[in-house]
N, C-alpha and C positions, 0 to 999 in steps of 0.2 A: 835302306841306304845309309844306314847311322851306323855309329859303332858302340860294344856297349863299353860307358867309361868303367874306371878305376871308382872302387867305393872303399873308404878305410874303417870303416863304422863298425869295432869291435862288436862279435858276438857273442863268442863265447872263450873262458881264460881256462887254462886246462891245467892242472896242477898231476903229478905223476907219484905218485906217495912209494911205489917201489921203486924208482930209478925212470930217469928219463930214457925211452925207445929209442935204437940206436936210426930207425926210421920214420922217426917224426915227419917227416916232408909227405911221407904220400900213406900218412892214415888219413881215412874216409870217415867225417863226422857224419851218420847217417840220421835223417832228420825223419823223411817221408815216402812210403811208395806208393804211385800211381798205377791205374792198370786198364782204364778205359782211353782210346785215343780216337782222335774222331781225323786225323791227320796230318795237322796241323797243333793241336793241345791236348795236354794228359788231363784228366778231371780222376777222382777217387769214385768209388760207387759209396752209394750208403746202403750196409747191407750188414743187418746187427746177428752175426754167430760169433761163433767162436774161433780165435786164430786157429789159422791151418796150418801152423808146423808145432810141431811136441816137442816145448824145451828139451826134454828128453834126447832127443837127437843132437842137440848140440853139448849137450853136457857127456854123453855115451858116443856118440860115433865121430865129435870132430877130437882133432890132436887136445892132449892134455894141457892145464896152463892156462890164466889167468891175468887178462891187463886191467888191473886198477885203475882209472881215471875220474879225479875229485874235479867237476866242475861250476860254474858260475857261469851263468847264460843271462844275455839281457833280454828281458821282456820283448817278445812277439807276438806279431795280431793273430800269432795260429799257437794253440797249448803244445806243441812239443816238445819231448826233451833230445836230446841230440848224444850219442853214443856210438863207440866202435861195434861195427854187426862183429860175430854175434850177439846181442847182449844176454848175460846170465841171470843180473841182480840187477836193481835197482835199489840204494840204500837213501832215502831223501827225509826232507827236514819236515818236521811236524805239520807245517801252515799248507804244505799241499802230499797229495797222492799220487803216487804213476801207477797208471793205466796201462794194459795192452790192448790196443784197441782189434777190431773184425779184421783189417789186414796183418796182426802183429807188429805194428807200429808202435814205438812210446810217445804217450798222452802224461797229462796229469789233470786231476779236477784241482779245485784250490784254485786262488790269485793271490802268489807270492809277489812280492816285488820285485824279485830278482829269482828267478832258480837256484837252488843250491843240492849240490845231489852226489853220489858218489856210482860210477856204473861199474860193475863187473863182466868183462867181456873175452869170447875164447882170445886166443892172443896170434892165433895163426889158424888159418882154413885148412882146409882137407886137401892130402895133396891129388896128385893129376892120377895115380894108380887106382887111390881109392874111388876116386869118382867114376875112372874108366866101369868101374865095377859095380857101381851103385843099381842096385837093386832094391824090389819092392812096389806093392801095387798102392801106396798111398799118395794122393796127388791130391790137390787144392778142387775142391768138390762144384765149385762154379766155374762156368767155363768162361770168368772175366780175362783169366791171365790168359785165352788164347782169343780172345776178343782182334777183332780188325776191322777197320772200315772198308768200302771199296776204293781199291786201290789198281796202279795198272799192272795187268799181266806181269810184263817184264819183273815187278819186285819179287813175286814167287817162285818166277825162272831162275829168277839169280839167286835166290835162298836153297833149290834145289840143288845147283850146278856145283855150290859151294860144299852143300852137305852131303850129297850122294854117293862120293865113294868112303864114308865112314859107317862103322855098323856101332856106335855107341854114341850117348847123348854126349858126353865128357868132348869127345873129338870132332863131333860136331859145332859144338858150340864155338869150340876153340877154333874151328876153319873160320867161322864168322868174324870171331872175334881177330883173325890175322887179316883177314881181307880188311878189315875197316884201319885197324891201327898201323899197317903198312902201307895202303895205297892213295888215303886220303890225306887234306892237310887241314890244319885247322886257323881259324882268325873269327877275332871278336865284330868284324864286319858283317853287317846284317845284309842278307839279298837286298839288292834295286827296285825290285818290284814285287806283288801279294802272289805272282806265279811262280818266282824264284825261290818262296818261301815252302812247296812242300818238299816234304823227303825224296820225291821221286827225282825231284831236279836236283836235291842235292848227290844221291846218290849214282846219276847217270850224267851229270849234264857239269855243275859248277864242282862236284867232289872237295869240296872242305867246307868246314863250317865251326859254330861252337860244340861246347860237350852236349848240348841237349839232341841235336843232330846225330852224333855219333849214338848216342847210345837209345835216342828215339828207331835209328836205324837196324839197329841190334836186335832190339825185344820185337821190332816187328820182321825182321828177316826169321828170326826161331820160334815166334809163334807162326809164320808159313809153313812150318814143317813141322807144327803139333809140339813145339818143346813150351811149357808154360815160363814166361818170364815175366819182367814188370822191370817201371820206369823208377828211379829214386833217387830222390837230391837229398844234396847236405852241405860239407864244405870239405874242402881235400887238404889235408898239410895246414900250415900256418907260420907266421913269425914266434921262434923263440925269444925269451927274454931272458939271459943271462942270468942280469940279478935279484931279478924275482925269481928263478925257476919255474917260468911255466911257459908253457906254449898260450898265442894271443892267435885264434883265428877270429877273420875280419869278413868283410861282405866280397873282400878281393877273392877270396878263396869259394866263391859260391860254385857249385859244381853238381854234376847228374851223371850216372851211373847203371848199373845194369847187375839184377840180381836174378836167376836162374834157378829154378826148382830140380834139385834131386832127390830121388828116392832114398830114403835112409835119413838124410843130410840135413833135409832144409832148402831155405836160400841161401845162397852160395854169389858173393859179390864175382862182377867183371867187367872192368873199366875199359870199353875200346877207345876211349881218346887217344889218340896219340901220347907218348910221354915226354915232356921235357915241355907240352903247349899248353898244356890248361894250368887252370890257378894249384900254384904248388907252392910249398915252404919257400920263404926267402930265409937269408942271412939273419943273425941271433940279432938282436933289436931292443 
């Protein structure tokens, strides 16, 4: 029954060394992906291999082009570094190391005081042709990312009804993803009660909610139909600052997302929140 407030507690300062993005408002600082969900919360597995997507593919099969982003993150109680997907490079300072950790996540060993780091990232996804077309028998070799808990009937019926007259993942996904950013609405109001709080009832019964809801509804509407996806926060857009030049995102901008396995590809971000309702860039500051 609470709502969740307003937090301003800079995280991270974003400096752009080739020109400020004419879309600063709705890039995705991705932090972390989830992949087990019990129905109510994502937890990570610990499971030490080797990441499952081949830079390779992001450097050869997404669009050409490169966004430079230098930034400064303040210390959190978890080592990650924060970065546009895809990322390519990681260039960082002496006193620590980036990591790619078992889900391809960035880590760092080291305790800097402050992160200081430079990422390289593609600068735009692949568009809807190529994916329509995405081929290839390489997939994430643990079945976490089609992991579900028991849930009722009805969520699978509706993941079917949604994706059945499409014959590619690309058009599937994207049925998902209209059903949720068109029909639902969102608000920082938390359900009334601990039954209002699973997905079932948001998706049949109350239909709005925050971004975790939407895109907790996502990765388990397409792992119903065998597509592997996963859960993953970060923070969306942020305040400009004029005469510093950089972008200042804050704890306002905290946000969760949805990333999708293709063949060839990789993951492949997709945001069902609604747009114009979750935390986005405000005015230059």
């Amino acid at each position: 029954g609470a709502t969740i407030q307003a937090n301003p507690e800079v995280v991270l300062r974003v400096e752009f060394p080739d020109g400020r993005p004419d879309n600063f408002g709705g890039l995705r600082w991705r932090g972390r992906s989830y992949d087990q969900f019990d129905g109510v919360t994502w937890t990570r597995s610990n499971i030490e291999r080797a990441p499952p997507t081949p830079t390779e593919w992001y450097r050869q099969n997404w669009p050409r082009g490169t966004q430079r982003q230098r930034i400064t993150a303040a210390p959190l109680d978890v080592r990650v570094l924060f970065g546009l997907h895809a990322t390519l490079f990681v260039d960082a300072a002496a006193s620590f190391t980036p990591v790619v950790d078992a889900a391809g996540d960035l880590a760092y060993w080291g305790s800097p005081p402050q992160p200081r780091y430079t990422t390289f990232s593609t600068i735009r996804a692949p568009d809807a042709e190529a994916l329509q077309n995405a081929e290839g028998s390489f997939f994430p070799t643990h079945p976490r990312y089609l992991q579900l808990p028991d849930l009722p009937d009805r969520i699978a019926e509706l993941a079917d009804s949604l994706t059945a007259p499409y014959d590619n993942q690309f058009d599937r996904v994207a049925a998902v993803h209209r059903y949720l950013v068109g029909g639902f609405g969102y608000t920082r109001d938390l359900p009334q009660t601990a039954r209002e709080t699973s997905l079932d009832y948001f998706l049949f019964e109350r239909r709005e909610g925050h971004c975790e809801y939407f895109s907790s509804a996502m990765v388990v509407l397409l792992r119903s139909v065998g597509i592997h996806a996963r859960n993953v926060n970060g923070f969306l857009g942020g305040e400009w600052n004029e005469f510093g030049d950089f972008l200042s995102v804050s704890q306002n901008t905290a946000h969760s997302w949805v990333e999708v396995w293709f063949p060839g590809f990789g993951w492949v971000e997709w945001d069902p929140t609604p747009p114009g309702s979750s935390a986005t860039a405000s005015a230059t500051g």
